[in-house]
LOSEVEX-688921 format. One record per residue (C-alpha): residue in three letters; z, x, y; residue number from 1. Coordinates in nm, 4 decimals, padded with zeros to 6 digits. Layout:
<nodes>
  residu        zz        xx        yy  num
     ALA         Z         X         Y  NUM
...
</nodes>
This chain:
<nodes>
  residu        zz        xx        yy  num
     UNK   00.0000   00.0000   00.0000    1
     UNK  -00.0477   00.1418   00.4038    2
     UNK   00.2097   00.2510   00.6127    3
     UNK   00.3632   00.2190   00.9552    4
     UNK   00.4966   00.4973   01.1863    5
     UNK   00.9060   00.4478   01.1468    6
     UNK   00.9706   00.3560   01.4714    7
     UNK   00.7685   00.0479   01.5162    8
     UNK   00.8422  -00.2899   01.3621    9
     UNK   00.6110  -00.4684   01.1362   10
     UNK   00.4916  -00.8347   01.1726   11
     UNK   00.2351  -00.9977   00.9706   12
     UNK  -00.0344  -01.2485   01.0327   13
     UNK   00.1236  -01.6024   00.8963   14
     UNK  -00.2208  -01.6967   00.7161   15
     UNK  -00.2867  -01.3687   00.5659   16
     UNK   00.0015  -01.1947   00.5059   17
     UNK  -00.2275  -00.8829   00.6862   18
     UNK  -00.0367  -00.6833   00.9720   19
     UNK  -00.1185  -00.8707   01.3055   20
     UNK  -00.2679  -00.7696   01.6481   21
     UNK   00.0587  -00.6016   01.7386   22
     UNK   00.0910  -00.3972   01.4316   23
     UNK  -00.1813  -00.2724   01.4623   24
     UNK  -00.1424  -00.1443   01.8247   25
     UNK   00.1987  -00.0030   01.7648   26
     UNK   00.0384   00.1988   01.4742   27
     UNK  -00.3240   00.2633   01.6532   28
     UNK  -00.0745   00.4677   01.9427   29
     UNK   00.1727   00.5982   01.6889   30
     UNK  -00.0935   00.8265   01.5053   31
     UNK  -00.2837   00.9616   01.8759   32
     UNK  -00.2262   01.3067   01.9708   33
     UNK  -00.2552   01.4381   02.2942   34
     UNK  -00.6046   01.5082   02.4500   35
     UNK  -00.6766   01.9275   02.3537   36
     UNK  -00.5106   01.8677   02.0413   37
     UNK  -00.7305   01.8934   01.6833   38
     UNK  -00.8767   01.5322   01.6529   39
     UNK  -00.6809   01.2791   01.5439   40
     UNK  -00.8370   01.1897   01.2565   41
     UNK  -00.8316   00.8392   01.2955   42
     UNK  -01.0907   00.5747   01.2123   43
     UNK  -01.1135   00.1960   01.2885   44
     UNK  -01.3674  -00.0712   01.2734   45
     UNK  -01.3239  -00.4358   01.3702   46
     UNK  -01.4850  -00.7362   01.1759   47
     UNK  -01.5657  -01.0268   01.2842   48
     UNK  -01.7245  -01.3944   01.1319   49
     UNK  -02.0197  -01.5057   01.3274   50
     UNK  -02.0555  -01.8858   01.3284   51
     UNK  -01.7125  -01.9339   01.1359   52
     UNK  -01.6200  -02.2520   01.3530   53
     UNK  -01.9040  -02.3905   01.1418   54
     UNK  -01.7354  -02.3472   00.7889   55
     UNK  -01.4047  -02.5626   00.9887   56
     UNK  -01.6971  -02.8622   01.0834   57
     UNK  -01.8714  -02.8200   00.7251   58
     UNK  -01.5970  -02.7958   00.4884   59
     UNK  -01.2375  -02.8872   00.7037   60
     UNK  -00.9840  -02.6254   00.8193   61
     UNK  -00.8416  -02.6053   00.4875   62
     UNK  -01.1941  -02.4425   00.3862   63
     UNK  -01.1328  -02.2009   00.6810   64
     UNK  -00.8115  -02.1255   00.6426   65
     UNK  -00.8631  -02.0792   00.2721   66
     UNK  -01.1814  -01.8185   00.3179   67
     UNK  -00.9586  -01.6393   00.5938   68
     UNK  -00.7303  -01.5946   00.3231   69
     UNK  -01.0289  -01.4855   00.0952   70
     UNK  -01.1429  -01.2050   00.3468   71
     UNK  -00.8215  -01.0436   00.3779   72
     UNK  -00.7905  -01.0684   00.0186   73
     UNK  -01.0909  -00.8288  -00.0034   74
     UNK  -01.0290  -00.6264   00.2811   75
     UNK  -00.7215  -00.5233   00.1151   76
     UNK  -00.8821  -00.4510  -00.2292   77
     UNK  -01.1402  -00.2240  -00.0815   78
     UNK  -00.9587  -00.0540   00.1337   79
     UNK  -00.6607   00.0103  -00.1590   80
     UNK  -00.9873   00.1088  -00.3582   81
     UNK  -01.1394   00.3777  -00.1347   82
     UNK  -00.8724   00.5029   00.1000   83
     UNK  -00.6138   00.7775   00.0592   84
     UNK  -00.2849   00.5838  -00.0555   85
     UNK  -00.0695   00.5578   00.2486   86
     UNK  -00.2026   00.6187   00.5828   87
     UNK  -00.4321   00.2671   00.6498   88
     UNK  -00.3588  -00.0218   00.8204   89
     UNK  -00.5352  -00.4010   00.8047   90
     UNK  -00.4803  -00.6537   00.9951   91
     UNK  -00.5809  -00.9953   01.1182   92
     UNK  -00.6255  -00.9708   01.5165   93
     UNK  -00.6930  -01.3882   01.5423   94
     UNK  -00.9056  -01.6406   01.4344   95
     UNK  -01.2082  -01.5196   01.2279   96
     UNK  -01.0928  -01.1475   01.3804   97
     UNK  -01.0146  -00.8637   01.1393   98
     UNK  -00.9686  -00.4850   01.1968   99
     UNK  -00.9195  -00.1586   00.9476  100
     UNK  -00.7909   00.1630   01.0860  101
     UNK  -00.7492   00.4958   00.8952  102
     UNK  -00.5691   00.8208   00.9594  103
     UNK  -00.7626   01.0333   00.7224  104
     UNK  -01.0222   01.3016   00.7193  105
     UNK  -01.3764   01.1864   00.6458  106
     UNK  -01.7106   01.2200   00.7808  107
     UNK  -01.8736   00.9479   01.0298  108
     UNK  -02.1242   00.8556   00.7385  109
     UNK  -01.8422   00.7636   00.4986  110
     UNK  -01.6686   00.5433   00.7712  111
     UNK  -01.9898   00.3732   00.8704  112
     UNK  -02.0646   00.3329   00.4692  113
     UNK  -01.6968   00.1807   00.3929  114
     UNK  -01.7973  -00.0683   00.6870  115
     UNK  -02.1191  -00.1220   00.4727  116
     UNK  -01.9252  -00.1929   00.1616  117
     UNK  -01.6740  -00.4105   00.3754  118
     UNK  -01.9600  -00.6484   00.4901  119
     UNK  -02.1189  -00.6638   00.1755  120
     UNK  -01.7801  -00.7724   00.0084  121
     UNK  -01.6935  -01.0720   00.2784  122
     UNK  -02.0713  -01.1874   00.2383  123
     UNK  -02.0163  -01.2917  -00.1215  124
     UNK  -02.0088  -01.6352  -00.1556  125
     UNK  -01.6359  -01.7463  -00.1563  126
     UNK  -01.4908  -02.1021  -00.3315  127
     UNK  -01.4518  -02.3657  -00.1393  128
     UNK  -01.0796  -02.5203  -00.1580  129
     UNK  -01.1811  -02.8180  -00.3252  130
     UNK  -01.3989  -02.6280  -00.6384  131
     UNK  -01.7123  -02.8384  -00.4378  132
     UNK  -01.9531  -02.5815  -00.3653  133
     UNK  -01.9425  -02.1945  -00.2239  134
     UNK  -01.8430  -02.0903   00.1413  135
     UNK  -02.0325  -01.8446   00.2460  136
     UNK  -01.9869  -01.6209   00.6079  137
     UNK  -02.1622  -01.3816   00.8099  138
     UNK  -01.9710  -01.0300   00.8840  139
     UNK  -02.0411  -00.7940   01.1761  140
     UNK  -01.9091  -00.4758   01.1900  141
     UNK  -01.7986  -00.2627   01.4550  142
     UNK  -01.6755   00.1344   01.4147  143
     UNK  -01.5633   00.4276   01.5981  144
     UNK  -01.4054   00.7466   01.5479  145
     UNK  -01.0267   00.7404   01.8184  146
     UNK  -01.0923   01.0421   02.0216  147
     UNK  -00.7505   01.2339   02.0675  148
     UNK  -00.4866   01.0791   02.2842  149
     UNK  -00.7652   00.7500   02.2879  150
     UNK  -00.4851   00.4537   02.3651  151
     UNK  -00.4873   00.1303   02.1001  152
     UNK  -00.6239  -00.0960   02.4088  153
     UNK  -00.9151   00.0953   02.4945  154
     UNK  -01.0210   00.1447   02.1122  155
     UNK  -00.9770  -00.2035   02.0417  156
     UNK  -01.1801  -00.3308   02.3798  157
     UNK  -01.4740  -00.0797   02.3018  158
     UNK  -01.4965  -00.2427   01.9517  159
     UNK  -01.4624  -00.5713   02.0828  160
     UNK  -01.7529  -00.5279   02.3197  161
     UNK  -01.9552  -00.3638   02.0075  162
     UNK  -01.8565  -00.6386   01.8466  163
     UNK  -01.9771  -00.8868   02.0799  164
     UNK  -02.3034  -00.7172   02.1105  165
     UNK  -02.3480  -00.6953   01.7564  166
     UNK  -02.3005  -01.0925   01.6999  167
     UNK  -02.6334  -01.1320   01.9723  168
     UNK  -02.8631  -00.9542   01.7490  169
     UNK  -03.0054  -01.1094   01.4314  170
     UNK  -02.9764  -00.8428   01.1242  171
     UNK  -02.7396  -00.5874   01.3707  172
     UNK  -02.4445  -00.6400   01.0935  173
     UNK  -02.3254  -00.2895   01.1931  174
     UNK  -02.2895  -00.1074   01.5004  175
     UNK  -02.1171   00.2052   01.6306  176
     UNK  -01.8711   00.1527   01.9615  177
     UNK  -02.0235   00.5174   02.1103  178
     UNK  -02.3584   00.3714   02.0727  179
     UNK  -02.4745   00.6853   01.8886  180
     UNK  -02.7209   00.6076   01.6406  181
     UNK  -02.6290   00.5723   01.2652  182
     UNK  -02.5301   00.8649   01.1001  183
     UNK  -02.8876   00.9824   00.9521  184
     UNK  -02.6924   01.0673   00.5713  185
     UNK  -02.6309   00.7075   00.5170  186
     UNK  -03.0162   00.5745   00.5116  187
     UNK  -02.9966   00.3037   00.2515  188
     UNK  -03.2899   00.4269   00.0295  189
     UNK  -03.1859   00.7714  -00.0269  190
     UNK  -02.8329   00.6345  -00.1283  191
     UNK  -02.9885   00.4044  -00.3436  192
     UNK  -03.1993   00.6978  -00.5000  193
     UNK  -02.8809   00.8854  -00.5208  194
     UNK  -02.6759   00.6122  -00.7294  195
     UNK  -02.9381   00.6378  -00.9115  196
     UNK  -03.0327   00.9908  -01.0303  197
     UNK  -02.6205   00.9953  -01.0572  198
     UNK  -02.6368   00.7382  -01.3347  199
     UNK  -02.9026   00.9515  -01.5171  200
     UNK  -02.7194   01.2538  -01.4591  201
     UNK  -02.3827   01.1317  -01.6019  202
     UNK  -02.2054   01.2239  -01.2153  203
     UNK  -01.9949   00.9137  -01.2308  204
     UNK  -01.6601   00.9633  -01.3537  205
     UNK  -01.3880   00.7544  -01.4974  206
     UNK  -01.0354   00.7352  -01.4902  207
     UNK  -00.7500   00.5618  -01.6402  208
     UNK  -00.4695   00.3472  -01.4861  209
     UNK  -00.2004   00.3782  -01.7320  210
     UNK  -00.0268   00.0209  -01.7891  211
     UNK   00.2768  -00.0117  -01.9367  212
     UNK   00.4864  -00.3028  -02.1385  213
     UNK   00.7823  -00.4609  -02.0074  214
     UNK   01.0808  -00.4746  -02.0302  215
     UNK   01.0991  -00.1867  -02.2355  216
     UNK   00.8035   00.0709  -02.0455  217
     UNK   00.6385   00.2162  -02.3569  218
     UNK   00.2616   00.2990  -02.2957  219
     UNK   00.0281  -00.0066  -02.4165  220
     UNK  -00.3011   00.1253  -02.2809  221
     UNK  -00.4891   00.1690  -01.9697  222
     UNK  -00.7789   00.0294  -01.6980  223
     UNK  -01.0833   00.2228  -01.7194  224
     UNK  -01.2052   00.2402  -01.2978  225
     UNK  -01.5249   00.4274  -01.1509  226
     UNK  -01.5301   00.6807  -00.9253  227
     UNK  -01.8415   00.8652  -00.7830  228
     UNK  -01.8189   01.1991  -00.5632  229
     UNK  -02.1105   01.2043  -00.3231  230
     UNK  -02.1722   01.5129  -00.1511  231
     UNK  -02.1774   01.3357   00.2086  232
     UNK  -01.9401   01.0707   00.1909  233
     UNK  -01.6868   01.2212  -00.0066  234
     UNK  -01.5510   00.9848  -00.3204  235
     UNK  -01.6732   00.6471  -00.3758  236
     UNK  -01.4098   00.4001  -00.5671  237
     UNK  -01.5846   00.1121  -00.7895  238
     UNK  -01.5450  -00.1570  -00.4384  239
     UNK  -01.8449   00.0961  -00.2847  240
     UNK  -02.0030   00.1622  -00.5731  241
     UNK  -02.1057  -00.1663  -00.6858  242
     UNK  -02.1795  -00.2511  -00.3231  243
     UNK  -02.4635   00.0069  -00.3788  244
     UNK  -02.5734  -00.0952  -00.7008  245
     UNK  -02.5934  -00.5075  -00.5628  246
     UNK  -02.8214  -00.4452  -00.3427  247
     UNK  -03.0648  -00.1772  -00.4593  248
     UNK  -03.0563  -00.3780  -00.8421  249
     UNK  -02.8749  -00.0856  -01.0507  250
     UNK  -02.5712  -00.2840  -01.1070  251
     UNK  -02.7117  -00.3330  -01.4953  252
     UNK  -02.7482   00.0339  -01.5534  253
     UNK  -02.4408   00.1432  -01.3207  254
     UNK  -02.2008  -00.1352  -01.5523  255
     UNK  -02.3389  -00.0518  -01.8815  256
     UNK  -02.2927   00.3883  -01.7871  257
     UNK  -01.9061   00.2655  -01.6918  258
     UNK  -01.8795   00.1130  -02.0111  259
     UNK  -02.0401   00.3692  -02.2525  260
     UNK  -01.8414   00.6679  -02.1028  261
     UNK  -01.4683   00.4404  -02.1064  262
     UNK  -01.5469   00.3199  -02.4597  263
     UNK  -01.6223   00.6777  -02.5683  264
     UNK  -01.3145   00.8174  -02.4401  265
     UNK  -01.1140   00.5606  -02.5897  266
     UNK  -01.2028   00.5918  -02.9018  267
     UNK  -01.0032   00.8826  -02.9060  268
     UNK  -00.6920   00.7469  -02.8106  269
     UNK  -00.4139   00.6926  -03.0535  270
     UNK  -00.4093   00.3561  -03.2351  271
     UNK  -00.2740   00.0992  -03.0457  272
     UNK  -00.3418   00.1452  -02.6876  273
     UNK  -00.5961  -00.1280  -02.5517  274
     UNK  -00.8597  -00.0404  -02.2834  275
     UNK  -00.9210  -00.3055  -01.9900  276
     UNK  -01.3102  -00.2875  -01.8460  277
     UNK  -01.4133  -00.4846  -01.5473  278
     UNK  -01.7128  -00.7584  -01.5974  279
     UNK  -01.8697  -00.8065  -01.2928  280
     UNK  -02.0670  -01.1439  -01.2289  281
     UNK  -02.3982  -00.9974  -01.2594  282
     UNK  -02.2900  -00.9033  -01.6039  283
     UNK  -02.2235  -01.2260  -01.6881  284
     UNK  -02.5385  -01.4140  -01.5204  285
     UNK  -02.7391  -01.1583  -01.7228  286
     UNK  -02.8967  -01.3106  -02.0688  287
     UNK  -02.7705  -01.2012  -02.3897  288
     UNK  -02.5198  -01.0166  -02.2261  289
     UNK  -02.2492  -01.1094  -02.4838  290
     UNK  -02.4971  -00.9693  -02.7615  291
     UNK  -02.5947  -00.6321  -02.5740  292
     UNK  -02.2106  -00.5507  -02.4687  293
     UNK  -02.1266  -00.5736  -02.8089  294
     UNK  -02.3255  -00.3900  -02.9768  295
     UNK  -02.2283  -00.1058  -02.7024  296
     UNK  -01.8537  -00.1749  -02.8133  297
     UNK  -01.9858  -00.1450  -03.2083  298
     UNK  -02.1683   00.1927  -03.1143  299
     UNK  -01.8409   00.3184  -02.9646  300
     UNK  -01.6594   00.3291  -03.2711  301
     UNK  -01.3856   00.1564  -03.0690  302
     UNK  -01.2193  -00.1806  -03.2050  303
     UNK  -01.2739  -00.4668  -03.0094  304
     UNK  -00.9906  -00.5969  -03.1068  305
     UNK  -00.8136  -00.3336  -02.8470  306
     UNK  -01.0198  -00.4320  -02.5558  307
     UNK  -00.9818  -00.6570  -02.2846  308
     UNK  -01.2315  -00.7927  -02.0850  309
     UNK  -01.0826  -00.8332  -01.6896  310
     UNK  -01.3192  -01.0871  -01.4853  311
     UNK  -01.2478  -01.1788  -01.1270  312
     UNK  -01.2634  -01.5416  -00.9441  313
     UNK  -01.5726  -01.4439  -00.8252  314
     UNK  -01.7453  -01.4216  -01.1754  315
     UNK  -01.6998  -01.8076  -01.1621  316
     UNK  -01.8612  -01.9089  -00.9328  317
     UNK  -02.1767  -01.9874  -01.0637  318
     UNK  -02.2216  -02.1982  -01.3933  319
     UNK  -01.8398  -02.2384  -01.5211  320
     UNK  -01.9619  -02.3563  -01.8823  321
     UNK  -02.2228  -02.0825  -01.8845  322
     UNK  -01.9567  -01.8467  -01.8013  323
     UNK  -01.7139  -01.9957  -02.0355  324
     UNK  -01.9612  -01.9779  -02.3343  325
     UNK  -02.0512  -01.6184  -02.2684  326
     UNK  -01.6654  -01.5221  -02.2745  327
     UNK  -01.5899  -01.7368  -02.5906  328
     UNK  -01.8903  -01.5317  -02.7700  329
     UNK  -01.7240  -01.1928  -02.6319  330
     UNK  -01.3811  -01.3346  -02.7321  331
     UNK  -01.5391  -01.4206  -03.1046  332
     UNK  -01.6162  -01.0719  -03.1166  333
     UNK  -01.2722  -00.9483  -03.1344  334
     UNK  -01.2224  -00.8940  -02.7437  335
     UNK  -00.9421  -01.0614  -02.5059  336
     UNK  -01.0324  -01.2257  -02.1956  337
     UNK  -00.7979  -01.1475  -01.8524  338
     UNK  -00.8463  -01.3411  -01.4829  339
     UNK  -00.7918  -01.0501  -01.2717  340
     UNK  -00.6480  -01.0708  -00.9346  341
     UNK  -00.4746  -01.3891  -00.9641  342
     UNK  -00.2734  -01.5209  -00.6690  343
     UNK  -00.5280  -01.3084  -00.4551  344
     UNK  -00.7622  -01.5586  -00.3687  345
     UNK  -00.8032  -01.9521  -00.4775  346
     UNK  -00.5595  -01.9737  -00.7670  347
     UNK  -00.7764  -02.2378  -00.8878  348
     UNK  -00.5832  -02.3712  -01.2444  349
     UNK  -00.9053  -02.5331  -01.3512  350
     UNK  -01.0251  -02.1815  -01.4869  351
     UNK  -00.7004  -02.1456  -01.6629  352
     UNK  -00.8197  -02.4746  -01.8741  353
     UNK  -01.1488  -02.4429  -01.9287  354
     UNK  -01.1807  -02.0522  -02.0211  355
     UNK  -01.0900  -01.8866  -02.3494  356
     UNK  -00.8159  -01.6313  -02.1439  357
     UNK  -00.5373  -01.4469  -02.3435  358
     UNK  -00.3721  -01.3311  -01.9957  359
     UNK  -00.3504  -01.2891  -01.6483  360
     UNK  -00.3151  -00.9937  -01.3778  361
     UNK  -00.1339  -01.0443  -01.0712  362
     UNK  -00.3252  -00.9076  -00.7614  363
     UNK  -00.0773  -00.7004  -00.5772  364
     UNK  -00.0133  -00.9278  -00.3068  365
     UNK   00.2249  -01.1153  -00.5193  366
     UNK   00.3949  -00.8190  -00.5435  367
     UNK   00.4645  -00.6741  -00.2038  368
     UNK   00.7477  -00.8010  -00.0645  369
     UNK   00.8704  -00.9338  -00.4160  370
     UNK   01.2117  -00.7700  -00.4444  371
     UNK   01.3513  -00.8888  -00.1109  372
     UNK   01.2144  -01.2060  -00.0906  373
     UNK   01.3128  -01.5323  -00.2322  374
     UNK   01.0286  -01.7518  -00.1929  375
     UNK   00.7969  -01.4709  -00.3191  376
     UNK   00.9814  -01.5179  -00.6120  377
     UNK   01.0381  -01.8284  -00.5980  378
     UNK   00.6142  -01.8565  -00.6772  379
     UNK   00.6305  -01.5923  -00.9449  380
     UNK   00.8497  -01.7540  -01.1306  381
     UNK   00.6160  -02.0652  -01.1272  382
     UNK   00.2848  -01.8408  -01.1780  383
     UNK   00.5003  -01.7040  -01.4992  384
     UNK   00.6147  -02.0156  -01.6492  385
     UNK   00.2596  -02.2083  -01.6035  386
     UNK   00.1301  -01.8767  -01.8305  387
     UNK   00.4107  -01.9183  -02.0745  388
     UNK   00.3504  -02.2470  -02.1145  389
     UNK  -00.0115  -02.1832  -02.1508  390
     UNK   00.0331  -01.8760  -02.3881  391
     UNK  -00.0979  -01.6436  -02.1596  392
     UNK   00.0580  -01.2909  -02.0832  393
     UNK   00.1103  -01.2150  -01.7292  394
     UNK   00.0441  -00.8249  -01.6007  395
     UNK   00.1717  -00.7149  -01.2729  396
     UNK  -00.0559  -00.4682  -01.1175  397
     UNK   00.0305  -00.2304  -00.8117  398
     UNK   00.3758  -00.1585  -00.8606  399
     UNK   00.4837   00.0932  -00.6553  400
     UNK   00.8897   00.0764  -00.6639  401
     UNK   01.1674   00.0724  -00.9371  402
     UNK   01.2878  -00.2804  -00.7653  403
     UNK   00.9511  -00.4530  -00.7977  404
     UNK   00.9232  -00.2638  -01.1504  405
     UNK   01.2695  -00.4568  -01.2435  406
     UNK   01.1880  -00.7765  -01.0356  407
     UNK   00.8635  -00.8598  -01.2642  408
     UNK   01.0430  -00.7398  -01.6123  409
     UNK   01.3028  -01.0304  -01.4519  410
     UNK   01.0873  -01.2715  -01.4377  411
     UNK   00.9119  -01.2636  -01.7485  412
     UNK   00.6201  -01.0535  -01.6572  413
     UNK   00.4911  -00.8952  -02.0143  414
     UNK   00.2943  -00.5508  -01.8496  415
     UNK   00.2915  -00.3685  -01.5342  416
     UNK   00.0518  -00.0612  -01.3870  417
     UNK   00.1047   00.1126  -01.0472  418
     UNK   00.2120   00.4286  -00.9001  419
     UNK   00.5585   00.3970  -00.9572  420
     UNK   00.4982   00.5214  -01.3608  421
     UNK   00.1176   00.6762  -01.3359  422
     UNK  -00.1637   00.7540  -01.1125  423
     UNK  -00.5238   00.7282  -01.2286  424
     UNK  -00.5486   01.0425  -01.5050  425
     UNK  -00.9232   01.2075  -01.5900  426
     UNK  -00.9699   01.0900  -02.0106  427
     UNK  -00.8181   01.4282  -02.0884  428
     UNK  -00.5250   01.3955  -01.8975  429
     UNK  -00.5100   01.0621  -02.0135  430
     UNK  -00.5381   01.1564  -02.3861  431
     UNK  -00.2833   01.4056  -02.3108  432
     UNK  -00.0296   01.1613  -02.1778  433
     UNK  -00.0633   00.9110  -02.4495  434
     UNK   00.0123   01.1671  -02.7195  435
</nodes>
């Protein structure tokens, strides 16, 4: 999760749970350094909805309330994805209003790129509140690098005034505040070309989260997550790289190279320990995709029976009962079936009847915050006993403390991952900590 500087205090957005406007001021000023000084480091971009007072007439507040919820939801999982663990900040400045900032070294073409990935991810289609149709919006993007001793007002009005610009001109979905032009490394071809040839060249590495059972903490297996080094814009988490592979049509190849490598170094893990991949909705659209995935599992040598499948809410969006008979073939192959992310976005229960799932993960949002307060909870509690009920085990991802560790064994949570017990570990450090 980000941090604050010490000294200021933290409020949060009501809707979103993100920081709000203040926040992020107080922190903006509490990472500057005096003009002269080595740069600061710091990054921010503001995003903004164009037309979203026309999702409130389509679809009701609700609707808009429930896709602002939706966006932060996302901004949070990319930027936990692809920035260093501590030192960002999101928040929610007002109404369709959101900003990222970032005290970390990177280059200008990996900042504008993570504003790439960022607009890509709030342009999915998102749920509407009612399960009646898809809500979809219209990001713009505005980015700067904070010169040294740069004050939070004057950052945030020169995005602002980007931002505005931006809205006025059809296709601008990203612009820089300095006006400079893009940063020539980040042309989209040659980054498509470069996903590519990485694919072909086996450049895209995997690592393990290791999760753990509860209450007792004994290893029970891990989540196999992309990662891609790029030679201008520094590491790439799964969020950017499937951004990438969307829109130049690799996601096929880039899925299926994820797959092949995790299932090969699994199969050399001790008995036991299950592997979680990611399905991605493409995956699922695809025909005969239940077929070709498992005969990649039954070339791996590794039992299906220790692999779960993780989809997200998004994967459902399209057909339900298309979806739902492509998981119940997977599922008749020997492989479990996990809604990722739950209590991150819609918490729609329908999907928890209709689809063959053996558990849930909660996204971390129902975690922060979970030890010290009641109604927090208060919801878990419920979220637990609905999965009970429904014979469904509940994991707890993005644990990060020994009180939120003990707070989900309390409640009857069955697995946890997070950095309090393990970071990500390369398959042989992986293999190493298992045995």
């Amino acid at each position: 999760m980000p941090s604050f500087p010490q000294t200021i205090e933290i409020r949060r957005d009501a809707l979103t749970g993100l920081a709000d406007g203040a926040t992020l001021t107080d922190t903006l000023d509490g990472w500057s350094v005096a003009p002269g000084e080595r740069s600061s480091g710091v990054h921010a971009m503001l995003i903004g909805l164009s037309r979203f007072d026309s999702v409130n007439l389509a679809y009701g507040e609700a609707a808009g309330d429930g896709a602002l919820v939706e966006v932060a939801r996302r901004l949070l999982h990319l930027a936990t994805d692809e920035l260093e663990r501590r030192d960002w900040v999101a928040a929610r400045i007002g109404g369709g209003t959101f900003a990222l900032v970032a005290r970390q070294s990177m280059s200008r073409e990996r900042w504008h790129w993570l504003g790439e990935a960022l607009a890509e991810a709030v342009a999915a289609p998102i749920p509407a509140v009612d399960g009646a149709g898809t809500v979809r919006l219209w990001p713009r993007v505005a980015l700067v690098r904070v010169l040294p001793g740069e004050r939070a007002g004057h950052v945030l009005d020169s995005l602002a005034a980007t931002l505005e610009r931006a809205q006025d001109r059809a296709g601008a979905r990203l612009a820089w505040a300095d006006r400079a032009p893009c940063p020539p490394g980040v042309r989209a071809a040659q980054l498509d070309a470069d996903l590519l040839a990485a694919i072909d060249r086996d450049e895209i590495e995997i690592v393990f989260q290791p999760q753990f059972a509860l209450p007792g903490g004994g290893l029970i297996g891990a989540e196999a997550l992309a990662r891609w080094r790029h030679p201008t814009l520094g590491t790439m988490g799964a969020s950017a790289l499937f951004s990438i592979a969307r829109r130049a049509d690799h996601v096929a190849a880039l899925s299926r190279h994820i797959a092949e490598r995790a299932l090969s170094a699994a199969a050399a893990w001790p008995g036991g320990l299950r592997l979680s991949l990611n399905i991605t909705p493409d995956d699922l659209a695809a025909n005969g995709f239940a077929a070709q995935f498992a005969a990649i599992v039954s070339r791996s040598g590794f039992d299906p029976a220790r692999l779960t499948l993780e989809i997200t809410e998004q994967v459902l969006l399209g057909n339900l009962e298309d979806v739902g008979a492509t998981l119940g073939a997977l599922k008749g192959a020997g492989m479990q079936i996990a809604l990722d992310d739950f209590g991150g976005g819609f918490c729609n229960f329908r999907y928890l009847k209709l689809l063959p799932l053996d558990r849930i993960k909660l996204d971390r949002s129902m975690i922060d915050g979970i030890e010290v307060d009641q109604r927090d909870r208060a919801v878990l509690r419920a979220i637990v006993a609905l999965a009970t009920t429904l014979g469904l085990e509940v994991v707890a991802e993005g644990i990060e403390t020994e009180a939120q560790r003990r707070a989900v064994a309390d409640e009857g949570c069955t697995a946890f991952q997070g950095f309090l017990a393990a970071r990500p570990l390369s398959p042989g450090d992986f293999l190493a900590f298992a045995r």
